[in-house]
N, C-alpha and C positions, 0 to 999 in steps of 0.2 A: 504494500500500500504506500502510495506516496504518501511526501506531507502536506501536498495542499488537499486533499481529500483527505488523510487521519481526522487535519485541525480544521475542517470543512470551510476552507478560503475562500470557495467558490469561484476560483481563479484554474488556467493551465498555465506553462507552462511560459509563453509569451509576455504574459501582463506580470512575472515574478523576476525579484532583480537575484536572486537564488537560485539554486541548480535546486531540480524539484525531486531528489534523489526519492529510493524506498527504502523506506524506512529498514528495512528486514535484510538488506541484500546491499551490492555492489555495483557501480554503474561503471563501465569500463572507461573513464577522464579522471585528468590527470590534470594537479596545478604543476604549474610550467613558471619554474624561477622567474625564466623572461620573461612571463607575460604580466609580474608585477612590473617591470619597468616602463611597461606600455601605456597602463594607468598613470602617469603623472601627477598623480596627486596627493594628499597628506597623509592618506592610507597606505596605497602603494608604495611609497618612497619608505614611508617606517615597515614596512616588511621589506623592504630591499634591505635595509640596513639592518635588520633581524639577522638576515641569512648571512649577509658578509661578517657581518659582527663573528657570528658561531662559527662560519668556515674557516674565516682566518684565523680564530683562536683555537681550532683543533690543528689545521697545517702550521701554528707557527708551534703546537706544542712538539708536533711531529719534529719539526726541523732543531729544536732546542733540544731534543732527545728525552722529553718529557713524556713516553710512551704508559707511562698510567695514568697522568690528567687526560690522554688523547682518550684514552681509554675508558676512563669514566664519563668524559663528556658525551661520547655516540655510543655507550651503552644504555641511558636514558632512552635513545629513540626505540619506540614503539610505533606499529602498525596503527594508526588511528582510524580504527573503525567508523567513529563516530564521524566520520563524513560522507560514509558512505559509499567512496571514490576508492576506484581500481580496478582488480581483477578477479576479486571471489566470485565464485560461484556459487549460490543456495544464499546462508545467511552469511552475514560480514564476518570474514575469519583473519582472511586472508595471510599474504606468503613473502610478506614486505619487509617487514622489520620486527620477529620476535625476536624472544631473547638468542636464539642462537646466528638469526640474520645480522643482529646489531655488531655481535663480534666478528662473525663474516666479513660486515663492512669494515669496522677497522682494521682487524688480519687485512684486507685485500689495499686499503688507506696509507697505514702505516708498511706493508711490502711494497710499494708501488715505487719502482724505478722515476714514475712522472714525479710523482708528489718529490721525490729527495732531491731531482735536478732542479726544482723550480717550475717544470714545466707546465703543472698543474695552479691555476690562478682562482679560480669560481666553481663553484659546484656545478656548473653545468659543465665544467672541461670532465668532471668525472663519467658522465655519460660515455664521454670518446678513447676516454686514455685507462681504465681501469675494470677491469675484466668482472663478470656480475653485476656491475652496478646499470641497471636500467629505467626506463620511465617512472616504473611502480615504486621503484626506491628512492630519487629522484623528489617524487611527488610527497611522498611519506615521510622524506627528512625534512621538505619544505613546509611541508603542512606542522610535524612538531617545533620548529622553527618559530613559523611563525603564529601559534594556536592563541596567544593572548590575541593579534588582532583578530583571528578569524571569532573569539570568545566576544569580543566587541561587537561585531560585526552584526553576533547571530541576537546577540539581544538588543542592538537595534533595530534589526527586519523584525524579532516576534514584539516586539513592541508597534511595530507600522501597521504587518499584519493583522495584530491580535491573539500572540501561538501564547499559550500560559508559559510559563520557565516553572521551575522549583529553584530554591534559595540552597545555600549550602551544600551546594555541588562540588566534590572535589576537580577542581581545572584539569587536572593533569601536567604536566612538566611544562613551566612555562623559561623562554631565557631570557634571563636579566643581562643584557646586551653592558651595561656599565659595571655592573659587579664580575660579566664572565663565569656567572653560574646557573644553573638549575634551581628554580624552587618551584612550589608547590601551594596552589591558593584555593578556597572556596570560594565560588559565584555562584551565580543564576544562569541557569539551563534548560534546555526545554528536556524531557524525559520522558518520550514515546515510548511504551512499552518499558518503562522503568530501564531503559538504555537512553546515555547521553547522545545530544545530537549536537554537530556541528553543521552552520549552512554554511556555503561556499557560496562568495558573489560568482556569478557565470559569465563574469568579462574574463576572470584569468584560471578558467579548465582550458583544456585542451586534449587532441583524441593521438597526440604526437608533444614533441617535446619538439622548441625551436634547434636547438644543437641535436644533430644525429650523426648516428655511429657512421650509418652506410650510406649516406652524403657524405660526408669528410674522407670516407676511406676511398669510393667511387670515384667522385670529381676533385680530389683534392690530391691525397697521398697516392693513387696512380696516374692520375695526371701529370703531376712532377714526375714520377718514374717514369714515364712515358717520355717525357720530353727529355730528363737525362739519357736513355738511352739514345734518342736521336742524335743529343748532343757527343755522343762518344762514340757513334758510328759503330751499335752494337749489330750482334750476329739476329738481334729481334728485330731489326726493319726488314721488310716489306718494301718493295719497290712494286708500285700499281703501274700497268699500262701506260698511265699517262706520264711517268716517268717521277712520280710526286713519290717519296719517300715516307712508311706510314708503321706506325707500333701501334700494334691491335693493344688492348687491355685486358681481353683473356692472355695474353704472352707474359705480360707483367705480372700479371695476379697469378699464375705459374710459378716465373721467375721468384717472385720475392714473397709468397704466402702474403695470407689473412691475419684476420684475427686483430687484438687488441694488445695483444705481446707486439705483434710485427707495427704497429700503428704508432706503440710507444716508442718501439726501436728509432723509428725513420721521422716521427716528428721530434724526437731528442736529436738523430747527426744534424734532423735538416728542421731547425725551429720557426722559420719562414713559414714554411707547411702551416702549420697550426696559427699563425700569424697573417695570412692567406686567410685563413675559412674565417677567424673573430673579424676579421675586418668586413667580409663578406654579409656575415650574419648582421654584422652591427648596420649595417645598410639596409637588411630590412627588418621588416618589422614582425614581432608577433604576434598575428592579425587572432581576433577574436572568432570565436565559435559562434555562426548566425543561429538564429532560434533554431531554422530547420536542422541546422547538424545539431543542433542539442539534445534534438528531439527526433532524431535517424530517419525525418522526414516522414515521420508518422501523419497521413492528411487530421486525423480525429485531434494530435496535439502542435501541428504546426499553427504559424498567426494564421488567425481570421480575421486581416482587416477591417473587410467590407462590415462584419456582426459588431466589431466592437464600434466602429462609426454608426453603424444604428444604433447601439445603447447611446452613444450620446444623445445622437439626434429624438431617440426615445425620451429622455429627459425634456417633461413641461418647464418652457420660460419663466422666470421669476425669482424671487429671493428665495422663495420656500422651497429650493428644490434646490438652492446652491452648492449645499453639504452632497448631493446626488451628483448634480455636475459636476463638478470637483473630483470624486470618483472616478465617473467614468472617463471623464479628461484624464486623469493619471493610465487610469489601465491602458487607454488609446497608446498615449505617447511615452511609456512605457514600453510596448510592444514594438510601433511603432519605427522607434528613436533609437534602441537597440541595432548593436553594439557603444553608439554612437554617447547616447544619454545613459548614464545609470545611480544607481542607488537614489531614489526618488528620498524624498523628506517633503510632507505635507504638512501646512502650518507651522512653518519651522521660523522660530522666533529671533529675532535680531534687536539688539539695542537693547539688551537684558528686560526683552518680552515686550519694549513698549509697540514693536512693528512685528508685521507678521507677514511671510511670502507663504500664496496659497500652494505652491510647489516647486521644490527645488530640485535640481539632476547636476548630480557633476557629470562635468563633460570628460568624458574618456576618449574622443574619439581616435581615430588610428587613420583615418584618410577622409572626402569628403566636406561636405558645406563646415561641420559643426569644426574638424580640424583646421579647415582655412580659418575658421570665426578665431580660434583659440589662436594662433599665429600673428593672424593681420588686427587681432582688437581682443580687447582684455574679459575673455570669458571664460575662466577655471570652470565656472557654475552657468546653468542657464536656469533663468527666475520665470515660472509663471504662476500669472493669475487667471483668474479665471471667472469672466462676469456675465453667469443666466441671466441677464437682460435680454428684453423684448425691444429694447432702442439703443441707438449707437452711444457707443463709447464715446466719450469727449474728453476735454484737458483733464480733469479729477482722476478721473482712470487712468490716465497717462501719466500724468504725474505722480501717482500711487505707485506704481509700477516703477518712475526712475527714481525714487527715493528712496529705494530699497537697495540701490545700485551701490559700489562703492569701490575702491583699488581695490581692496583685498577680493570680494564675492564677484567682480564680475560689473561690466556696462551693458550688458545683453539679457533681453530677456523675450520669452513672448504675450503676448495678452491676446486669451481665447473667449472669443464673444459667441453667443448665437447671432447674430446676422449684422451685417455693417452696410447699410443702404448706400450712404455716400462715402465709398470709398477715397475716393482724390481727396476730399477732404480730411476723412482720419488718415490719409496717409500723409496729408504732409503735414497735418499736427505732430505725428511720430516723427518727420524729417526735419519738425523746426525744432526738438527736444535734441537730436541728433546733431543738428547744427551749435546749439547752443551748449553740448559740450556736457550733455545730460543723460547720454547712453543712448540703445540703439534699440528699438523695441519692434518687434517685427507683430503683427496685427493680423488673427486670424479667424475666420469665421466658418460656420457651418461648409458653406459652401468652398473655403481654401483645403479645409480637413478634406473634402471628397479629391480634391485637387493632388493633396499630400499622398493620401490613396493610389490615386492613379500613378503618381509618380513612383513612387514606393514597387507599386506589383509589377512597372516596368523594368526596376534594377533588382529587384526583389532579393536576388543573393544577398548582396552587401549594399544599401541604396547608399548614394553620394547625396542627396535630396536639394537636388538641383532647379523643386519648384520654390523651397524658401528661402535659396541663392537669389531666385528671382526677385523676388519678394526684399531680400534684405539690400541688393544692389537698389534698390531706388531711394531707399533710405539716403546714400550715400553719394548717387550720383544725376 
């Protein structure tokens, strides 16, 4: 059973900034160190610094010849069930990090030819360079890594949602990044079936890990072999027809073996190699998991735009229904907005409660309108409000909207109305707020939502939403 059906959301899987795992079992994603850095924001950046915090203080114990603190510290990691995530099959057991995997990893850490040359920098070089170590493990040292924020996390979605927690939950091994140790806290947790849960935001799962083994060994360390051989005029070329001189890559992969021995061998003569592929990776990016691969393209759990823009447009105009509109405006551009927008916050207070934004989304994006927005003009957050009005918006509502604005939160926001008669008009009241140096407020109605729609199922993989580029370039020009 999942958890939006246990704790009866009445939500799938689209409209939740959570991975909607089951509760009993194991979903085969994986968090992916990279893909916190792709979040760029207060979150993300403090688990990036989690994980380097803990990796460099296990390889500098390594390299000090401290092999009992290395030792203590990655015998802590445990298999964390309570996410959910991996490879079990039936109920979460899994085959990650018990206690005899935990020594496995360091035996294979503290043996490691990479680790004692230096070669090894980040825990994702351990995927390439250190034999056993794979996605599931990987994900499993990231997640106890970084479980205080994911403990954060989870109790502020079941507080959005509504999941009950219980009190006095033991946390589990959390790491104190300044002290360099392990300890151990009570919180509040939600407790399905009298089992702890962790939720996982679903910007940084992944069904792949951004560093791979068999990319770096394929295109990278036989490709340098390839080309050294050319360059020494070995007995492996190949002369084609047309007189062009050629090393196949089965010849190579012959010549010089597989494997994660042979990988470390030839990225230690030749450290370039390994300097080659970071540099490579660091150029792109690690693109998030769209609803539909979240959800293996199930039609019953993919978005349903078009149903969720009828619950809006289902919502009767007026004040008395605002708490409704609100809703389902969240669920829409939630789904929506994804990967783009996440972690919503509804009525989320500023100016110690005196102001209040009827919905906020940091901006995560990774390519796209919402990424140029973040680049070209100051939007960590995107602010909306949201007014069941029966008559156009005017300066109050606009001005509501950029006084919420500020350096730190962001000059961008949108304001979703039911119906905007005279457009040209509210648009260049938004364009005179914009000139005046008052933020950027993009203006959307019943009728732009159907519009977003359309745009949306047009790129529907990953949308770039190039109808409220439209929309926001007149703002500006």
């Amino acid at each position: 059973m999942k958890v939006s059906k246990y704790y009866h959301l009445g939500r799938k899987q689209p409209t939740l900034d959570f991975v909607d795992v089951d509760i009993s079992t194991d979903v085969k994603m994986y968090i992916d160190p990279k893909a916190l850095l792709s979040l760029n924001n207060e979150w993300g950046n403090y688990c990036v610094s989690q994980v380097q915090s803990f990796f460099d203080t296990v390889l500098n114990s390594i390299k000090a010849g401290d092999h009992d603190r290395a030792r203590s510290l990655l015998n802590v990691l445990r298999e964390p069930n309570e996410t959910h995530l991996g490879l079990s099959v039936g109920e979460s057991h899994g085959t990650a990090l018990g206690d005899q995997s935990s020594r496995d990893v360091w035996e294979k850490i503290t043996q490691s030819q990479a680790v004692a040359s230096g070669l090894i920098e980040d825990l994702e070089d351990t995927i390439l360079l250190i034999p056993g170590i794979s996605y599931d493990r990987i994900s499993d040292i990231t997640t106890n890594i970084i479980r205080d924020a994911l403990i954060l996390y989870t109790q502020e979605v079941c507080a959005f949602y509504g999941i009950p927690v219980e009190s006095d939950v033991n946390s589990g091994p959390l790491w104190d990044a300044e002290d360099k140790i392990w300890k151990n806290e009570y919180t509040s947790l939600p407790l399905p079936e009298n089992k702890k849960l962790l939720l996982v935001p679903k910007a940084i799962v992944r069904k792949s890990m951004h560093y791979d083994e068999d990319e770096y060994y394929r295109h990278f360390i036989l490709d340098f072999l390839r080309e050294k051989e050319l360059a020494d005029n070995s007995s492996l070329i190949v002369v084609l027809k047309s007189g062009r001189k050629r090393v196949f890559k089965k010849d190579v992969k012959l010549k010089y073996g597989s494997g994660k021995e042979m990988m470390v061998r030839y990225s230690q003569k030749h450290p370039e190699i390994l300097e080659r592929y970071r540099r490579f990776k660091s150029t792109q990016v690690s693109a998030p998991l769209s609803n539909q691969e979240i959800v293996d393209y199930k039609p019953d759990e993919s978005p349903n735009f078009l149903e969720l823009l009828q619950a809006v447009k289902n919502v009767p105009a007026g004040r008395g229904n605002a708490s409704l509109y609100e809703e389902e405006i969240e669920k829409f551009l939630t789904a929506i907005c994804y990967p783009s927008l996440t972690n919503p916050k509804v009525q989320n207070e500023i100016h110690q409660g005196r102001k209040r934004i009827d919905i906020t989304y940091t901006n995560s994006a990774v390519d796209g309108f919402f990424k140029w927005l973040a680049v070209n003009y100051n939007a960590p957050y995107m602010h909306i409000e949201c007014k069941n009005y029966t008559t156009d918006p005017v300066n109050p509502e606009i001005d509501q909207l950029s006084g919420r604005f500020s350096r730190e939160r962001g000059r961008c926001g949108i304001l979703v109305c039911r119906s905007i008669e005279n457009k040209e008009i509210f648009r260049q009241r938004c364009k005179d707020t914009a000139n005046d140096g008052r933020g950027f407020i993009i203006g959307l109605d019943d009728s732009d939502l159907e519009k977003m729609v359309e745009n949306v199922l047009e790129e529907y993989y990953m949308p770039k939403y190039d109808y409220l580029k439209s929309v926001f370039d007149a703002l500006v020009m």
